[in-house]
N, C-alpha and C positions, 0 to 999 in steps of 0.2 A: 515554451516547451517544458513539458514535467521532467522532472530525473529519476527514476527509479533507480533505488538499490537494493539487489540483492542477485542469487544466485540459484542453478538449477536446482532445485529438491529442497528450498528455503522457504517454501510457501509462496512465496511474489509470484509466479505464474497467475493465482487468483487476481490480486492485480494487472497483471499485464492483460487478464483478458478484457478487464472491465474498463481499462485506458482505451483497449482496441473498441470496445460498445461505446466507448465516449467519443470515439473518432478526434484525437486530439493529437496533435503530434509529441511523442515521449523517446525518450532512450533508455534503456537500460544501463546501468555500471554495475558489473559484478565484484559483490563485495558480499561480507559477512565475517563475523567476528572469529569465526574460526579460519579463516583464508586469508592470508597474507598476501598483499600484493599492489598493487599502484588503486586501484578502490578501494580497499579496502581502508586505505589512507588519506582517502579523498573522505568515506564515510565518516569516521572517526572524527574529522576535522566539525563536520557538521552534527556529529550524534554520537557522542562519547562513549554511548555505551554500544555503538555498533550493532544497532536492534536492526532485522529485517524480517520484512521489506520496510523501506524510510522511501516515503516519496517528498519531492522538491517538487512545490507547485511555479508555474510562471510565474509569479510575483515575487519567489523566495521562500514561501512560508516553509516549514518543515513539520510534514507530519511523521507518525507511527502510529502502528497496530493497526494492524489490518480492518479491524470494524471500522476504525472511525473513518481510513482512507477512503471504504468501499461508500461508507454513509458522503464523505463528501462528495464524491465522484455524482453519486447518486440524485444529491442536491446539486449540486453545480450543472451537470447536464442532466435532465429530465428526460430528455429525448432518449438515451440511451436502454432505460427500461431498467434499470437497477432498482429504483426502485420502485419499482412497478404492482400495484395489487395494493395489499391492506399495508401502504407503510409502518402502521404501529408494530403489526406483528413481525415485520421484515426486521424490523432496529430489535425488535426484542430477540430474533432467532440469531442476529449477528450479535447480539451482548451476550446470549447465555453461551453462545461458541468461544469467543473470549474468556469469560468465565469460568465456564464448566471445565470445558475440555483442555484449553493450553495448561491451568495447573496441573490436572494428571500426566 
């Protein structure tokens, strides 16, 4: 089962839909570095710096930042359409979203 963490108006919704396109069973834990509360202390434990959304794959792994989660999901189920059409330019429109825009 994946773990997502994060909370409403955190971003992770883009996640949660694309868990739901992968048809995979996940949970949510609301948590984020500004909310204090029993997730929030669960996150911390696993990603110090409390970045969301953090997903927890079934094996353990722990990723962040949303491009790279969206790209795994994407590789990992195929089926799902994630990434679906001219992959090159799909990875490049999710890095320049990263890039570009979370600095400003």
């Amino acid at each position: 089962m994946y773990t997502l963490y994060g909370i409403d108006e955190s971003g992770s919704c883009m996640i949660e839909i694309a868990l739901q396109r992968c048809a995979v069973p996940w949970r949510r834990v609301d948590a984020a570095s500004w909310a204090e509360g029993e997730g929030s202390d669960e996150l911390a434990r696993i990603n110090p710096l409390k970045q969301v959304p953090t997903l927890v794959t079934p094996n353990g792994q722990v990723l962040t930042e949303s491009a790279a989660i969206l790209i795994h999901l994407g590789l990992e189920y195929p089926a799902s359409d994630l990434l679906a059409g001219n992959r090159a330019q799909i990875i490049r429109g999710l890095v320049y979203i990263a890039a570009n825009c979370y600095s400003a």
